[in-house]
RODO-2510 file (C-alpha; in nm, 4 decimals, decimal comma):
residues 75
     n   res          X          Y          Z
     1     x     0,0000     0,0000     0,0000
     2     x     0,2766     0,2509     0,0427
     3     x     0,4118     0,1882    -0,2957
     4     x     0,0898     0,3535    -0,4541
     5     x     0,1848     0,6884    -0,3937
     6     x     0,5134     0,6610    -0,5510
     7     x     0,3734     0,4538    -0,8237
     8     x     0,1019     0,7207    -0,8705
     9     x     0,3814     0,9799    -0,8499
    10     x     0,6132     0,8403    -1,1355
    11     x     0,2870     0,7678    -1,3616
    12     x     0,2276     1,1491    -1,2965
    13     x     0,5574     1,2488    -1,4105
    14     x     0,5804     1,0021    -1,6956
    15     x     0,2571     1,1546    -1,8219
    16     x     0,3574     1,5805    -1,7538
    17     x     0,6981     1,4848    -1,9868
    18     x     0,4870     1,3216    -2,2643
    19     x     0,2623     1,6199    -2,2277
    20     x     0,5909     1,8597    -2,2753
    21     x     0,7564     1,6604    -2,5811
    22     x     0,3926     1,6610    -2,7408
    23     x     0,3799     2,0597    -2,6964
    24     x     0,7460     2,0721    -2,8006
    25     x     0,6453     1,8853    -3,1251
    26     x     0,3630     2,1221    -3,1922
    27     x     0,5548     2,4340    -3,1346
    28     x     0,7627     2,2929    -3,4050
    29     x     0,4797     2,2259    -3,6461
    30     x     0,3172     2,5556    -3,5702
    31     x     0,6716     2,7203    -3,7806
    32     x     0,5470     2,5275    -4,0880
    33     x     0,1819     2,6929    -4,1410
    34     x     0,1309     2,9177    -4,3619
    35     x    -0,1644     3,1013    -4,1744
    36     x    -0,0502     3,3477    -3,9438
    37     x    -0,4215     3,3012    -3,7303
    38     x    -0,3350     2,9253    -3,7186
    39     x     0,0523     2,9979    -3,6309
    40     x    -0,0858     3,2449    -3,3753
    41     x    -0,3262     2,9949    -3,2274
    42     x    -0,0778     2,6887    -3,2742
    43     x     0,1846     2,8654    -3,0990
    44     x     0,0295     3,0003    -2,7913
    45     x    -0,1814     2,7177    -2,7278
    46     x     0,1408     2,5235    -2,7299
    47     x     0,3541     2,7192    -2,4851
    48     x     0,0407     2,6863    -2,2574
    49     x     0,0633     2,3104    -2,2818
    50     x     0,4576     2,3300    -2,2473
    51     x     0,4144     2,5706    -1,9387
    52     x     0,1476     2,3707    -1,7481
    53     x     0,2979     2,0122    -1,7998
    54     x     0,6595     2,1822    -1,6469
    55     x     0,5139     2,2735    -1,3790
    56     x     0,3327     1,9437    -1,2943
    57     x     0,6642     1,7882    -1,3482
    58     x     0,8410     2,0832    -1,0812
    59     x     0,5442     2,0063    -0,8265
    60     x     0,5386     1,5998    -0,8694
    61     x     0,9382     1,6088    -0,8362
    62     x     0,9566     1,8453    -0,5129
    63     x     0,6346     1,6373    -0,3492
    64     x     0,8876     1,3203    -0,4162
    65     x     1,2379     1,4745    -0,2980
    66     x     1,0685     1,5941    -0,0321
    67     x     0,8885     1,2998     0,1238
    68     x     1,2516     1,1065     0,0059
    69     x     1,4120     1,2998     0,2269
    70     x     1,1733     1,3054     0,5522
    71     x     1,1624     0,8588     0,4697
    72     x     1,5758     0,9136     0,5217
    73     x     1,5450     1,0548     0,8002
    74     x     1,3297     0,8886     0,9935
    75     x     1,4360     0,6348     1,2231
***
C-alpha cells in the first residue's frame, strides 16, 4: 500500500513529460503553417501546454524529494 503513492507519483511524471515533448512537437509544427491566425493559435496554445505540464513535473518532483528525504530521516 505505500508503494501507490510513488507509483502514482512516477505515472504522474511520466505523463507531464509526454505532455511537454507533445507541446514541443507542436511548437515545431506551428513554424510550418502558412496562416498566421493558425501559427498564432498553434503557438500560444502550445507554450500553454509546455508551461502547465513543467510545472506538474516541478510540483510531482519536489512532493517526491521531499517525502525522500523526511523517509531518510526517519528512524
Amino acid at each position: 500500500m505505500k508503494y501507490t503513492w510513488w507509483i502514482f507519483q512516477v505515472l504522474m511524471m511520466l505523463a507531464s513529460f509526454f505532455f511537454l515533448v507533445f507541446g514541443v512537437d507542436l511548437m515545431r509544427a506551428a513554424y510550418a503553417l502558412e496562416n498566421p491566425y493558425h501559427f498564432i493559435m498553434t503557438f500560444f496554445s502550445a507554450s500553454f501546454i509546455i508551461l502547465i505540464s513543467l510545472a506538474l513535473a516541478i510540483s510531482f518532483l519536489i512532493k517526491m524529494i521531499r517525502v525522500f528525504k523526511q523517509i531518510r530521516n526517519t528512524p
